[in-house]
C-alpha positions in Angstrom: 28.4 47.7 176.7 25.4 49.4 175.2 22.4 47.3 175.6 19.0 48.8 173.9 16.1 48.3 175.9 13.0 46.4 173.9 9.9 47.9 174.2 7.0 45.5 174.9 4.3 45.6 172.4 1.0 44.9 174.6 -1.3 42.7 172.0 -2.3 39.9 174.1 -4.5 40.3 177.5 -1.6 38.6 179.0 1.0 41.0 177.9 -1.0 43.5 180.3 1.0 43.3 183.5 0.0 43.5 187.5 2.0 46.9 187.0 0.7 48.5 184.1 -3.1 47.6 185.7 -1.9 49.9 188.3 -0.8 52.2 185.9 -4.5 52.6 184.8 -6.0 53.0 188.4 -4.0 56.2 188.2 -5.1 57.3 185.0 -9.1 56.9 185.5 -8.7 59.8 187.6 -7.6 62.1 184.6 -11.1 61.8 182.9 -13.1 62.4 186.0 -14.6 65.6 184.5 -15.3 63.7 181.2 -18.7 62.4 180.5 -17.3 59.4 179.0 -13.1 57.7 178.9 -12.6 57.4 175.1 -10.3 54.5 174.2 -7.3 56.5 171.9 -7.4 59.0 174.8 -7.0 57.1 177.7 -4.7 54.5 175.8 -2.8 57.0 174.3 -2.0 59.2 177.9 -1.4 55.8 179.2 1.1 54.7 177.0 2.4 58.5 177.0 2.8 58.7 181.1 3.6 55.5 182.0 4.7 53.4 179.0 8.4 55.0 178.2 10.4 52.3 177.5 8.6 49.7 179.0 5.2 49.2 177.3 3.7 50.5 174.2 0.4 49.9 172.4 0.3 50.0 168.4 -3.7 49.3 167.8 -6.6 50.0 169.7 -8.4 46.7 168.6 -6.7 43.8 170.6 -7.3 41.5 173.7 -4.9 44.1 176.0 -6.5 46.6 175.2 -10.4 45.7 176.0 -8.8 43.9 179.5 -7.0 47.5 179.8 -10.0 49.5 179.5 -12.5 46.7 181.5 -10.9 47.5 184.5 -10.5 51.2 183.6 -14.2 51.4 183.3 -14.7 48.9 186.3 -12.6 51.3 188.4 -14.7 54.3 187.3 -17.9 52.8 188.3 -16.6 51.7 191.8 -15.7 55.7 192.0 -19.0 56.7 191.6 
């Protein structure tokens, strides 16, 4: 039996996982030389590294993404 997988859409602050929060503890630490984490970059590697087949993100302006980069830029001030 073939079964495609679906690949999750993340639109709603809920849609962002315990998992994919993870995801972007790991990812803060790419832009460590950068003055500043722009939103298409680090949305873009995120979905790119860790999204696969799991997780995808269509448009930069929704409720998962502003929860995904809160706690990417609340994780970036506790590191300094």
């Amino acid at each position: 039996m073939n079964r495609e997988m679906e690949i999750l859409i993340l639109r709603e602050a809920e849609d962002v996982t315990k998992a994919i929060l993870e995801s972007v503890r790991e990812c803060v630490e790419w832009f460590d030389d950068e003055p500043t984490m722009v939103t298409e970059d680090f949305i873009d590697r995120l979905c790119d590294s860790y999204g696969g087949d799991d997780f995808d993100i269509e448009n930069y302006d929704n409720p998962a993404v502003r929860k995904i980069m809160r706690e990417a830029r609340a994780i970036r001030r506790e590191g300094r």
